[in-house]
C-alpha positions in Angstrom: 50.9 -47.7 102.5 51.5 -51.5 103.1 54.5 -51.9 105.2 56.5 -49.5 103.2 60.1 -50.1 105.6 60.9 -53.1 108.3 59.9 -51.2 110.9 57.4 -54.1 112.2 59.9 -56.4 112.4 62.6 -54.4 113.5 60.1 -54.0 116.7 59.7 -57.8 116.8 63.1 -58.4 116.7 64.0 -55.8 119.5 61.1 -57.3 121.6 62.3 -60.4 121.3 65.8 -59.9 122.9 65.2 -57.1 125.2 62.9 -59.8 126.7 66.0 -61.6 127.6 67.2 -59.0 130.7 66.2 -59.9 134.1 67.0 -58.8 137.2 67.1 -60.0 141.0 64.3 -62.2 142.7 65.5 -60.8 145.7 65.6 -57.1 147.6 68.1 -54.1 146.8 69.1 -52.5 144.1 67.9 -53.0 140.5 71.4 -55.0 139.7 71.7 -55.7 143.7 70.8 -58.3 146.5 71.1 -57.2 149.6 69.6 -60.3 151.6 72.8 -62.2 152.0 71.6 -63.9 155.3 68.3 -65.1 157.5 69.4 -62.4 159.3 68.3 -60.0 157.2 65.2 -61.9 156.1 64.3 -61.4 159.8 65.1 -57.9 160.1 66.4 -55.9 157.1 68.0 -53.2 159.3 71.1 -54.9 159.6 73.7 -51.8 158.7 74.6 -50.9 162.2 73.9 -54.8 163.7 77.1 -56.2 165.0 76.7 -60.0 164.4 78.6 -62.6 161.7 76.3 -61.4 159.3 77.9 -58.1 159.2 80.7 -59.5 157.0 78.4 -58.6 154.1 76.2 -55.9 155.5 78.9 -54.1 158.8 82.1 -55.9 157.8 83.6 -53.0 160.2 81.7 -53.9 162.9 82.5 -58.1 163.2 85.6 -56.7 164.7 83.7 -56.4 168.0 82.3 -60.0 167.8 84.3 -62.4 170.7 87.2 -63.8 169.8 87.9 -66.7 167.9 86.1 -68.5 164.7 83.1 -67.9 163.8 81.0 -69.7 161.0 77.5 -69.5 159.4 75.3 -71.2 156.4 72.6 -69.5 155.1 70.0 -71.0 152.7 67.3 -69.1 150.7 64.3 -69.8 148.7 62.7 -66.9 146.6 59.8 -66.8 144.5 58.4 -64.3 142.3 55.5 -63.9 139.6 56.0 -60.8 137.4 52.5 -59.7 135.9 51.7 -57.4 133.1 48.4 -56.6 131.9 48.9 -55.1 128.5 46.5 -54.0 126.6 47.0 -53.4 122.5 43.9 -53.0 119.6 46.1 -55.6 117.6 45.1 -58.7 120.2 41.9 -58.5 119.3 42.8 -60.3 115.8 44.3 -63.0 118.2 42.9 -66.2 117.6 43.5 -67.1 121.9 42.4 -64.0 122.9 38.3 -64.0 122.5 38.4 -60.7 121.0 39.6 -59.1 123.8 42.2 -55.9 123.0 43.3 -56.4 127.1 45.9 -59.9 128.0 47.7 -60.5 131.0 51.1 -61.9 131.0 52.8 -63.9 133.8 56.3 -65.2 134.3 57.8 -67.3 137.3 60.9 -66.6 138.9 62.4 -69.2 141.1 65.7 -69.1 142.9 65.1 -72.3 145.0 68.5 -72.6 146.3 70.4 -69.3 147.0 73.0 -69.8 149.7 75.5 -68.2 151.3 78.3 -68.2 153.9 80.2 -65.7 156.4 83.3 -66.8 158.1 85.0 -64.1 160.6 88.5 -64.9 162.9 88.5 -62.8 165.4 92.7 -62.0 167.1 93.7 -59.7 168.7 92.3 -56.2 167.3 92.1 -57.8 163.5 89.3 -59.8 161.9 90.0 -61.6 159.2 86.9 -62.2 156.9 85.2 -64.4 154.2 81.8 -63.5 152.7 80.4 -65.9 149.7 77.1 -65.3 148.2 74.8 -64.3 145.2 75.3 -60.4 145.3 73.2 -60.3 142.0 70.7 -62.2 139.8 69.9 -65.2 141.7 67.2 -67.1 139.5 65.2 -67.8 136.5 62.4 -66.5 134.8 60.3 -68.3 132.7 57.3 -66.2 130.1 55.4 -69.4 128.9 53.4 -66.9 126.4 55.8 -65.0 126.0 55.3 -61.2 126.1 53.0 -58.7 125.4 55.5 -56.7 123.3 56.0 -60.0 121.0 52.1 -60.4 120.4 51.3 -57.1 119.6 54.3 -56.7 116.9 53.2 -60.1 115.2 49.6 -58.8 115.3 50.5 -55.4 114.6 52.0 -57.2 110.9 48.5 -59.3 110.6 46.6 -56.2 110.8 48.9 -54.7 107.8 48.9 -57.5 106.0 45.3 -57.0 105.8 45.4 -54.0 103.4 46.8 -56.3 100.9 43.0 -56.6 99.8 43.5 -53.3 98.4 46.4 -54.8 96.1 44.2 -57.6 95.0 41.2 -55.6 94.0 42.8 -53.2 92.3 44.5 -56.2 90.2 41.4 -58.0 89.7 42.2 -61.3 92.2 40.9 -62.4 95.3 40.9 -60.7 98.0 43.1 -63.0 100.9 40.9 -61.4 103.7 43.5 -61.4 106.0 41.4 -60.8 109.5 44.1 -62.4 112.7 47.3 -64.4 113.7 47.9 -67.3 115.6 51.3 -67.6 117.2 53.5 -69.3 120.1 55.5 -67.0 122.5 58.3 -68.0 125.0 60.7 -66.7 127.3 63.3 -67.9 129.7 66.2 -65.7 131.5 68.7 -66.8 134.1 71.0 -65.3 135.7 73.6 -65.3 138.5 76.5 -63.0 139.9 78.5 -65.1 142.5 80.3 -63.2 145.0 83.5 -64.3 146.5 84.7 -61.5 149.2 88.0 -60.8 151.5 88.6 -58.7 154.0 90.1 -57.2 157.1 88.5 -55.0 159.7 90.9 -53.6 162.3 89.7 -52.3 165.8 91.2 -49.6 166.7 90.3 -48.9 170.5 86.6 -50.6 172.2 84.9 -47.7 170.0 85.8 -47.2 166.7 86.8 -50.1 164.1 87.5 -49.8 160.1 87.1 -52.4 157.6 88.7 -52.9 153.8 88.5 -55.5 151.5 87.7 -56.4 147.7 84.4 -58.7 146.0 85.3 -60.5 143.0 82.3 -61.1 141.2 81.3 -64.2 138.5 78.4 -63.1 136.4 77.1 -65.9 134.5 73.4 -66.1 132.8 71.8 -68.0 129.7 68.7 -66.6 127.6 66.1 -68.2 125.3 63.4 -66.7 123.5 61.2 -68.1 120.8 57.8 -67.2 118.7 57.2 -70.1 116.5 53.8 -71.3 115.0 52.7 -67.9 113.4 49.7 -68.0 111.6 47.9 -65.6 109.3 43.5 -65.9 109.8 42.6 -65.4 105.6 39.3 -65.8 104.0 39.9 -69.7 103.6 40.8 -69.9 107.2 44.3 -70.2 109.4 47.2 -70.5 107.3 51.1 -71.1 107.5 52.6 -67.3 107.8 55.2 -68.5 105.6 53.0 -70.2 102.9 51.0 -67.2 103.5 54.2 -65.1 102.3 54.5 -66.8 99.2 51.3 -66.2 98.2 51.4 -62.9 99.1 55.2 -62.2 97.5 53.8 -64.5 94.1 50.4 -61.6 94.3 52.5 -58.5 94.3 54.8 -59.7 91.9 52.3 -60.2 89.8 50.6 -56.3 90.1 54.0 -55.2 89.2 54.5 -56.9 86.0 51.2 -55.9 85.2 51.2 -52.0 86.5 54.7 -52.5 84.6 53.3 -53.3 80.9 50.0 -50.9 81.8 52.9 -48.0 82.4 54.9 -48.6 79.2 51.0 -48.9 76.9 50.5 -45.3 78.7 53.8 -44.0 78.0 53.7 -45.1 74.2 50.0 -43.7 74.2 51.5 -40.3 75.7 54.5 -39.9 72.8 51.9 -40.4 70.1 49.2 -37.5 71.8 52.2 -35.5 72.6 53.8 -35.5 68.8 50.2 -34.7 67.6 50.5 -31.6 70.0 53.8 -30.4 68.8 52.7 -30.9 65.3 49.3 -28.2 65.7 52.0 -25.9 67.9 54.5 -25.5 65.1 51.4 -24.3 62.8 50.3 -22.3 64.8 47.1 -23.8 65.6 45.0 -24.0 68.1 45.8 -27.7 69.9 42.3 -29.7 69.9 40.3 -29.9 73.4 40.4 -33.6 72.4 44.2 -33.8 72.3 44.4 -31.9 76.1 42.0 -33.9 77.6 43.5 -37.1 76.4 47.1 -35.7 77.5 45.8 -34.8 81.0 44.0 -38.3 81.3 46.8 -40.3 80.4 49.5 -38.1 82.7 47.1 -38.7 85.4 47.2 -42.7 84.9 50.7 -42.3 84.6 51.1 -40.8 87.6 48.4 -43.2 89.4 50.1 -45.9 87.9 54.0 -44.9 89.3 52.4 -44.5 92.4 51.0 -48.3 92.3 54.4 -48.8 91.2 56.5 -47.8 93.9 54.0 -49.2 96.5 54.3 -53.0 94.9 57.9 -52.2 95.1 58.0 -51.3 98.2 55.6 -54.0 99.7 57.5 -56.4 97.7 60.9 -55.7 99.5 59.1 -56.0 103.0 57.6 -59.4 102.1 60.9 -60.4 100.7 62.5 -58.9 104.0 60.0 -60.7 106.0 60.6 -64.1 104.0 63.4 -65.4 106.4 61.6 -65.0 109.7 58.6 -67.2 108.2 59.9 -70.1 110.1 59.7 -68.0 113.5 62.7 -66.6 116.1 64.8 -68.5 118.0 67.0 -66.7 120.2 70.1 -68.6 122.5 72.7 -66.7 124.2 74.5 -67.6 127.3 77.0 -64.7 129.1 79.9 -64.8 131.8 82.3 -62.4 133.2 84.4 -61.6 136.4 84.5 -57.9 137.7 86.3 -56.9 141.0 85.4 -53.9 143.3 87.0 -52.8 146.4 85.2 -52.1 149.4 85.3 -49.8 152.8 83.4 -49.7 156.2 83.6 -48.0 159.4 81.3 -48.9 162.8 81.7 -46.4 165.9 79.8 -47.7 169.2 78.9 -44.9 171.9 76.6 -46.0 175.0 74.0 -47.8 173.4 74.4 -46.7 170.3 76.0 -47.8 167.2 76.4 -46.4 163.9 78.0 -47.8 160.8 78.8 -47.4 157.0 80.1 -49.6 154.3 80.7 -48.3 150.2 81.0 -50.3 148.2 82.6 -49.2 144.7 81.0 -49.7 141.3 81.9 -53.5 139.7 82.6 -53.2 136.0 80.8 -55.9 134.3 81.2 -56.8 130.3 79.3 -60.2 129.6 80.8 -62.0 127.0 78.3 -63.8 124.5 78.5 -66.9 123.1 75.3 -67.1 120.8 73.2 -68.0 117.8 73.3 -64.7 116.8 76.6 -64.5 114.5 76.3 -61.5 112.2 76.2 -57.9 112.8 72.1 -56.1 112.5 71.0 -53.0 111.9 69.1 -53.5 114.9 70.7 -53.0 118.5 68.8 -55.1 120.4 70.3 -57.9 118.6 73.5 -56.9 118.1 73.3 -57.1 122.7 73.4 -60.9 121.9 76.0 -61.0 119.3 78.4 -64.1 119.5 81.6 -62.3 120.9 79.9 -59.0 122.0 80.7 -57.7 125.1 77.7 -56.0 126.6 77.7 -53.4 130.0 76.4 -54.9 132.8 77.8 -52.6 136.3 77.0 -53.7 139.2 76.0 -49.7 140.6 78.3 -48.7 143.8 76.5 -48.7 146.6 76.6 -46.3 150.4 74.7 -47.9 153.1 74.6 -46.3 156.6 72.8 -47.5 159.7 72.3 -46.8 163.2 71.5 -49.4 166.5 70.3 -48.4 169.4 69.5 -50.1 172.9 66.9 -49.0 174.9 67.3 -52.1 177.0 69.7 -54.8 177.3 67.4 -57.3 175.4 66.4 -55.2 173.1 67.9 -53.6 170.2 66.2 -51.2 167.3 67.5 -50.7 164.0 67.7 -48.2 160.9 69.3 -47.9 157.6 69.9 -46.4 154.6 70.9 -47.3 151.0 71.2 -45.5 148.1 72.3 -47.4 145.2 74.3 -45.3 142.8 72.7 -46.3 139.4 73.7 -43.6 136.8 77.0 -43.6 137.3 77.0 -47.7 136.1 77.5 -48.2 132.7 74.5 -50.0 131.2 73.7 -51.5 128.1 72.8 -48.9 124.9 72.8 -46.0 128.2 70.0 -47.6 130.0 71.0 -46.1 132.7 70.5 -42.4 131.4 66.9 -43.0 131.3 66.2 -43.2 134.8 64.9 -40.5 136.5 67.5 -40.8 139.6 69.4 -43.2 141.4 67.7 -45.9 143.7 66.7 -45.7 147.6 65.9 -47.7 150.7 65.2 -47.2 153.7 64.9 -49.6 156.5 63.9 -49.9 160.5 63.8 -53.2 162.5 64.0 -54.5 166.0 64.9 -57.9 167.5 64.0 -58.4 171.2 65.9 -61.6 173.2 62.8 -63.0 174.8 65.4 -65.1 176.7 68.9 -65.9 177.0 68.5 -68.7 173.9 65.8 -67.1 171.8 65.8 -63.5 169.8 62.7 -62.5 167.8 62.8 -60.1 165.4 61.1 -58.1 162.4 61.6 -55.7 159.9 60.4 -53.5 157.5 62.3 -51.6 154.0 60.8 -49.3 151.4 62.5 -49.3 147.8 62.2 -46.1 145.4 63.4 -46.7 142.3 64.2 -43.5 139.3 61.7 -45.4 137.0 60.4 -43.7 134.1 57.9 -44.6 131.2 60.8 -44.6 129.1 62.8 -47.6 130.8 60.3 -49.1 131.8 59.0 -52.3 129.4 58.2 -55.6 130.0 61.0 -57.3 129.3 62.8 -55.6 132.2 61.4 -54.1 134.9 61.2 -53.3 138.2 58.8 -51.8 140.9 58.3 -49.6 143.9 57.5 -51.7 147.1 57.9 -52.1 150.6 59.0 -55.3 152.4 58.0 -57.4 155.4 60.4 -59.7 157.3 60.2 -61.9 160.7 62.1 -64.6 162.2 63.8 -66.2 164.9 67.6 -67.1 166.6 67.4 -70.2 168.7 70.9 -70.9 170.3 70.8 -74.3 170.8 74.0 -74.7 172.5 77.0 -72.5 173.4 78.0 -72.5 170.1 75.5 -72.9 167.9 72.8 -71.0 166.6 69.7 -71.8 164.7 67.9 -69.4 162.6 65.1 -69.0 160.5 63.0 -66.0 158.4 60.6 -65.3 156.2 60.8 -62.0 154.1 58.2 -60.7 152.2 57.7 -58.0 149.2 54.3 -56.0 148.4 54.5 -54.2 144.8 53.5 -51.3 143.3 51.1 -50.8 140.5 53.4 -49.1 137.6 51.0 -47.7 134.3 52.7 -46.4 131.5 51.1 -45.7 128.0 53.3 -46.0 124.8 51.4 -45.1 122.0 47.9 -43.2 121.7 46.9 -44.0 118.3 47.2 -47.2 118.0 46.6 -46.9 122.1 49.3 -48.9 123.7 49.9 -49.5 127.7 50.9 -51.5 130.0 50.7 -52.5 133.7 53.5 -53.7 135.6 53.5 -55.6 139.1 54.9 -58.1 140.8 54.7 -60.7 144.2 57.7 -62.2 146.1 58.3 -64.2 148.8 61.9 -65.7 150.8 62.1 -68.7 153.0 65.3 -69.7 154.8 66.9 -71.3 157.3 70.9 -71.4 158.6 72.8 -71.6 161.2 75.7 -70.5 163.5 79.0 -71.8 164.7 81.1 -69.9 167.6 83.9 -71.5 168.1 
């Protein structure tokens, strides 16, 4: 039957705000950056490396860097392009999409200024540390079609409202030959986590030094979404969809009052055939064949006519339903929040070897909304953006372990580890729960000091993530990859260092199908690339 319940829209609807989560431009975790320096856009294998850097990635091991004060700037630009090729029977009734049941979505992500700073004082056996960065989010990300999962709703409705020809020739009116849509889609998420981090390492002989301190995090992001324009392709051509919906409402109305009067002629034609019934009954004779048949004719109108009934009813609730959302969707939410996590590290040095590992603890997150969204919904995507909610957002604790080793005095090789503990965050309506396991990386590097001013380096790290058809969708996702990185370290005087990198990320392919009948998939990729330059100060 003709949109019997609200499902349609309540799809919409969900589409429309899930669209709003992103995540980082940048590598790590799904929640996580982990490129907090050129450093590490230069070589990613930085766990174990004992340099200022370390005061985000070996906090432990800045303990062994000379004495005295020690400053660096780091400055990062990121780009990404998300791309999903989704492909859905109901864009063929698009009017931009040539017929054509396959459309490709893009959206931009720029970060162009991510910066960061590490500040160490070195005395005696303590050193006394200051780390500020972007430890999550770090951008923007802009649909200018919007998204798949918005186009296929609205022309998953145009394709319904098509059976209201049924309606109309069953009451005897013209057909409204509704045959496509027309609509505007748009998208925008940004969002940052600024990290502010103390802390102390302490050495404890020329081997072995242990690190402590806390991150407070500021999580702060703002999120617009739109469909506007929505037309409805009818037998007279492209019409408002809610003009259309008066029509349609003013149509079905109309069948009821007249299925209405039809029901109550049938009913009074039934009490008359069923009194002459009785009457032959109590004189015992036989009833006529005439009388049955026209008893079981009009109780089969009857019930033909109930059943018209309740689907007019029905339809005429959805199109009332659907009335306020006529004029389009207009989403605007912004979020903040502070969360604080501790943090521990440990670097041992043995020969030419080093090895190192930092945990940091989980973050607890709740983003506090302040948005257009003001009363409670039966759906909870929405109720995500509520003005005063306060919606999950962890940052997942995180082990990262690394070893360095020497072979030669100008050369050092690196590898690391990190596994990002996901499913123990607290996410969002249990996102977290759908993954099929927490996320890994794995690193290796090298940097080689081709002389006593000028290091070279480069870098490689793969990233598994627990994805799953189920939490994947394009509104948020994120894919396996592997990541390129190469720079330089030109010390251009005692104490100062220049550096510069450029990191690079190759995506997977991700396929997922999410209906076979109507059949609905996706595919899921994405490109990235990091510039950035900084520098050192030894004082």
């Amino acid at each position: 039957m003709f949109l019997t319940d609200m499902k349609a829209m309540k799809q919409l609807l969900a589409s429309l705000v899930l669209a709003t989560v992103t995540q980082t431009v940048m590598a790590g975790g799904i929640l996580t950056n982990t490129n907090q320096s050129i450093d590490f856009l230069r070589n990613p294998a930085r766990d174990a490396a004992i340099s200022l850097d370390g005061v985000y990635s070996n906090p432990a091991g800045v303990a062994f860097l000379p004495q005295g004060f020690h400053l660096g700037f780091n400055w990062q630009y990121a780009h990404q392009r998300r791309t999903i090729e989704s492909t859905s029977p109901y864009f063929a009734l698009g009017r931009k999409n040539g017929g054509l049941e396959t459309k490709t979505f893009e959206g931009v992500a720029d970060a162009p200024f991510i910066p960061s700073l590490q500040a160490a004082y070195n005395t005696g056996n303590w050193s006394w540390q200051l780390n500020l960065s972007v430890p999550g989010g770090g951008g923007s990300c802009e649909f200018a079609d919007g998204l798949g999962s918005f186009e296929s709703v609205v022309g998953g409705i145009a394709y319904q409202l098509g059976k209201l020809d049924q309606i109309a020739a069953a009451l005897g009116q013209q057909a409204p030959g509704v045959s496509g849509y027309d609509m505007d889609g748009y998208m925008q998420g940004r969002q940052y986590y600024f990290g502010f981090q103390l802390g102390t390492a302490y050495k404890v002989n020329d081997h072995l030094a242990v690190y402590g301190g806390m991150r407070l995090l500021y999580g702060t992001a703002t999120y617009k979404a739109k469909i506007s324009n929505i037309q409805v392709k009818t037998a007279n051509g492209y019409v408002d969809f809610g003009s259309f919906m008066q029509q349609a409402t003013a149509m079905v109305d109309g069948g009821i009052t007249y299925v209405d009067e039809n029901l109550t002629k049938v009913n009074a034609g039934l009490e008359q055939v069923n009194a002459g019934i009785v009457q032959y009954e109590a004189a015992g004779a036989p009833v006529p064949a005439q009388l049955s048949t026209q008893q079981a004719t009009l109780l089969a109108t009857k019930a033909q006519l109930e059943g018209s009934a309740q689907t007019l009813q029905g339809t005429s609730t959805t199109l009332n339903q659907l009335q306020k959302y006529s004029q389009g969707v207009n989403l605007l939410c912004n979020q903040s929040s502070v969360g604080i996590a501790p943090i521990i590290g440990v670097d041992y040095k043995t020969g030419r070897f080093n090895f190192a590992a930092k945990y940091e603890f989980k973050t607890q997150i709740r983003m506090k909304n302040e948005s257009t969204v003001n009363e409670a919904s039966e759906i909870p995507a929405v109720n995500k953006f509520r003005d005063g909610e306060e919606v999950n957002e962890d940052v997942p604790a995180q082990l990262a372990i690394g070893a360095q080793w020497s072979p030669l005095n100008n050369v050092r090789v690196n590898v690391g580890y990190h596994h990002f503990f996901d499913k123990d965050a607290s996410w969002y309506n249990n996102a977290q729960d759908l993954l099929d396991h927490d996320s890994n990386e794995y690193l290796a590097g090298a940097e080689w000091d081709v002389t006593d001013r000028l290091t070279i380096s480069s870098g490689a790290q793969l990233t598994r993530y627990g994805l799953s058809d189920q939490y994947m969708n394009d509104m948020s996702f994120v894919v396996n990859s592997y990541s390129l990185g190469f720079g330089f370290n030109y010390k251009a005087t005692d104490k100062l260092t220049l550096k510069a990198g450029y990191f690079q990320t190759n995506y997977d392919t991700y396929n997922r199908v999410t209906s076979l009948e109507p059949r609905v998939s996706d595919s899921f990729t994405r490109t990235s690339r990091v510039i950035g330059i900084g520098c050192e100060v030894s004082l």
